[in-house]
Structures are given as C-alpha cells and as structure tokens.
LOMI-997202 format. One record per residue: chain; x, y, z of N, C-alpha, C in turn. Coordinates in Angstrom, 2 decimals, decimal comma. Atoms other than C-alpha are relative to their C-alpha. Example, Ala and Ser with C-alpha at 12.3 -4.5 7.8 and 13.67 -1.06 7.14 Angstrom:
BEGIN
  chain      n_x      n_y      n_z     ca_x     ca_y     ca_z      c_x      c_y      c_z
      A     0,89    -1,19     0,00    12,30    -4,50     7,80     0,90     1,20     0,00
      A    -0,82    -1,19    -0,06    13,67    -1,06     7,14    -0,77     1,09     0,73
This chain:
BEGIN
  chain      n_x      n_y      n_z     ca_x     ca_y     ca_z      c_x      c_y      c_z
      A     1,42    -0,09    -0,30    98,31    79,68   121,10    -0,49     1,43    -0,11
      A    -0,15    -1,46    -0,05    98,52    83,41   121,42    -0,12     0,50    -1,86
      A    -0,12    -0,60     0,89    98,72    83,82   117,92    -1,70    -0,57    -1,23
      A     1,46     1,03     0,74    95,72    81,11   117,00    -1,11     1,17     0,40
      A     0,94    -0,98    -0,82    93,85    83,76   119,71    -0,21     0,76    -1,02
      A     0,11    -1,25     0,90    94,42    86,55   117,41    -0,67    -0,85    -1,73
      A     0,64     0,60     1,20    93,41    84,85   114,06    -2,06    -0,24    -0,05
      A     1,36    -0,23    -0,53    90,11    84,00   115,73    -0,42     0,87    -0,08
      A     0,94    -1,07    -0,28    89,31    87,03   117,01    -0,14     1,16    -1,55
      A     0,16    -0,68     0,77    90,21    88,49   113,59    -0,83     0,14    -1,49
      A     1,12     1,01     0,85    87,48    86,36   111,85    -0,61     1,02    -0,40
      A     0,77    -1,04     0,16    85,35    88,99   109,82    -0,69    -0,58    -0,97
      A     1,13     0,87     1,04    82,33    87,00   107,99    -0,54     1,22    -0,39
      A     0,91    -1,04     1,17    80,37    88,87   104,97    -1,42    -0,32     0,64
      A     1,83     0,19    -0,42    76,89    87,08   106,32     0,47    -1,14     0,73
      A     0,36     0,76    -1,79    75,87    84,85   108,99     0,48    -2,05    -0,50
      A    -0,17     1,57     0,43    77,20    81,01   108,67    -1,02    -0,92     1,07
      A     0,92     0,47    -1,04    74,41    80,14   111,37    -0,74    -1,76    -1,16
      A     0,89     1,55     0,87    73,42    76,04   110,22     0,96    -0,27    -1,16
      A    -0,60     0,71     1,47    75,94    75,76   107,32     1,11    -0,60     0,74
      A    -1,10     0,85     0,52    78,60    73,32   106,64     1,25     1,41    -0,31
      A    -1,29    -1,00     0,38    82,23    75,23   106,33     1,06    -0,83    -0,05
      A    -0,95     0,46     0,09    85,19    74,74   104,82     0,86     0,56    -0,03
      A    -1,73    -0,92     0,04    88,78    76,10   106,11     0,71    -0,27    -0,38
      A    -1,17     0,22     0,89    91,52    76,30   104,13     1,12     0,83     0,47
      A    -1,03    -0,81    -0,18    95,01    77,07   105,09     1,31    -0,55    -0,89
      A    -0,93     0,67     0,52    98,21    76,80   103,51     0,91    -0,76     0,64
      A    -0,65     0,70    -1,11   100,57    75,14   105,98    -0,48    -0,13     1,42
      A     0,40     0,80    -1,68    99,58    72,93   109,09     0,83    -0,13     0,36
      A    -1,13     0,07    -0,62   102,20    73,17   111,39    -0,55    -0,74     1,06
      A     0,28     0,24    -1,07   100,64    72,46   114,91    -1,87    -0,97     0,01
      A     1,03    -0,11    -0,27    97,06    72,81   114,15    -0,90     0,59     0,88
      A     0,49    -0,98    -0,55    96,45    75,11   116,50    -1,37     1,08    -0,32
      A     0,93    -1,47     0,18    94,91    78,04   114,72    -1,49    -1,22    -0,47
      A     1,18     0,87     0,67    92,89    75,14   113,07    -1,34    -0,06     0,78
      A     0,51     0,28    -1,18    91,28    74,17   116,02    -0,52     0,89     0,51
      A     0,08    -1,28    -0,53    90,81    78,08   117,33    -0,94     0,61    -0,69
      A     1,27    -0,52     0,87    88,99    79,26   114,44    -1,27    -1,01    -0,30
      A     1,28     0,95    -0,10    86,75    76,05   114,24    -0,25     0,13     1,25
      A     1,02    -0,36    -1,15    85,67    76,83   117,59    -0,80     0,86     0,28
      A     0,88    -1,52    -0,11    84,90    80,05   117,21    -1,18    -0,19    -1,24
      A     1,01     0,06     1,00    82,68    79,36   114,19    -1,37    -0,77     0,31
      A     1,07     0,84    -0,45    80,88    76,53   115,72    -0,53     0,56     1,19
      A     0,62    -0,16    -1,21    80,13    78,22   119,19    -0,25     1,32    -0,34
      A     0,59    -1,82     0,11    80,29    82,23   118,64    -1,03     0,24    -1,60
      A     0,56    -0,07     0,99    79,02    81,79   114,90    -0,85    -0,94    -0,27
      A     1,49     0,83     0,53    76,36    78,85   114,88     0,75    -0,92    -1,18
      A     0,31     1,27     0,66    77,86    76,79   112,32    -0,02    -1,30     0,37
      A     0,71     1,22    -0,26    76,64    73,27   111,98     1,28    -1,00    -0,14
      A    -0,76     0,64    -0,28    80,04    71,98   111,12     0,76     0,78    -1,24
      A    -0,82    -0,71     0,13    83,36    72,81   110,22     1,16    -0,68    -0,09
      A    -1,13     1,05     0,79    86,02    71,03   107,97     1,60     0,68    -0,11
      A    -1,14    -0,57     0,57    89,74    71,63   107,31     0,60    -0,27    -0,91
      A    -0,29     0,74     1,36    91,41    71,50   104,02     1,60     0,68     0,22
      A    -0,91    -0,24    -0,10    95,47    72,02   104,41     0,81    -0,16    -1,53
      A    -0,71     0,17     0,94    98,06    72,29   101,32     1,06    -0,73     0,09
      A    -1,27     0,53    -0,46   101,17    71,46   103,14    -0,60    -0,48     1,11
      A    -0,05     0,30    -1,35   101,87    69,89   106,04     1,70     0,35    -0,07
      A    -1,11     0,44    -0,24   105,50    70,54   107,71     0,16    -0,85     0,92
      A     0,13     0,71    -0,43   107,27    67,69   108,60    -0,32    -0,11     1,55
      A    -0,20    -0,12    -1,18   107,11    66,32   111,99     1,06    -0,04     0,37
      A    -1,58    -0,49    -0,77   109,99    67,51   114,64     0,72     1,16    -1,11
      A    -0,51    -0,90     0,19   110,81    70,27   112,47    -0,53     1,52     0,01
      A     0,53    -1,28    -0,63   109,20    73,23   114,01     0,68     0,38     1,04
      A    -0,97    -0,26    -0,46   111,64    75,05   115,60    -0,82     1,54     0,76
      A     0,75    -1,12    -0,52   110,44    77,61   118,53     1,13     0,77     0,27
C-alpha cells in the first residue's frame, strides 16, 4: 500500500484532467493496488469524471510472493 501511496503522490499531469474521461495503463496487475490509489487520486484531488484501467499482464493468482 505504501508503495501505491508513493505512485499517487508522484502523479505529475501536463494540464488539468478536471471533467475528462481517463485512461490508465500499466504493465503488470499484480494486486491492483496502485490501480485503485491513483484512480482515486484523479477522481477526488484532480476532478476527473471517470477513470478506466487498461493492464498488459496480469500475474497469476497465488503467485505473489511477499
């Protein structure tokens, strides 16, 4: 969670997404965590209107090893 925190906070938009549609893209979904972390922050600290995720991978489930 600690690391989703930091991703968030390291969000640095070119112009204002206030009312748009967004789409995040990451390469591997592990948890979904950060997913979740940065779509919050977009929709509540940044105004957007909504806020999609687009993943490449997924790893499987039960093999995330802490």
């Amino acid at each position: 969670m600690h690391a989703a925190r930091e991703h968030a906070a390291a969000l640095k938009l070119r112009q204002s997404v206030e009312g748009r549609r967004i789409l995040l893209v990451d390469d591997v979904f592990t948890t979904g965590t950060t997913f979740h972390t940065v779509d919050k922050r977009l929709m509540t600290e940044c105004g957007a209107s909504e806020v999609r995720d687009l993943v490449l991978a997924r790893v499987p489930f039960g093999t995330i090893y802490w």
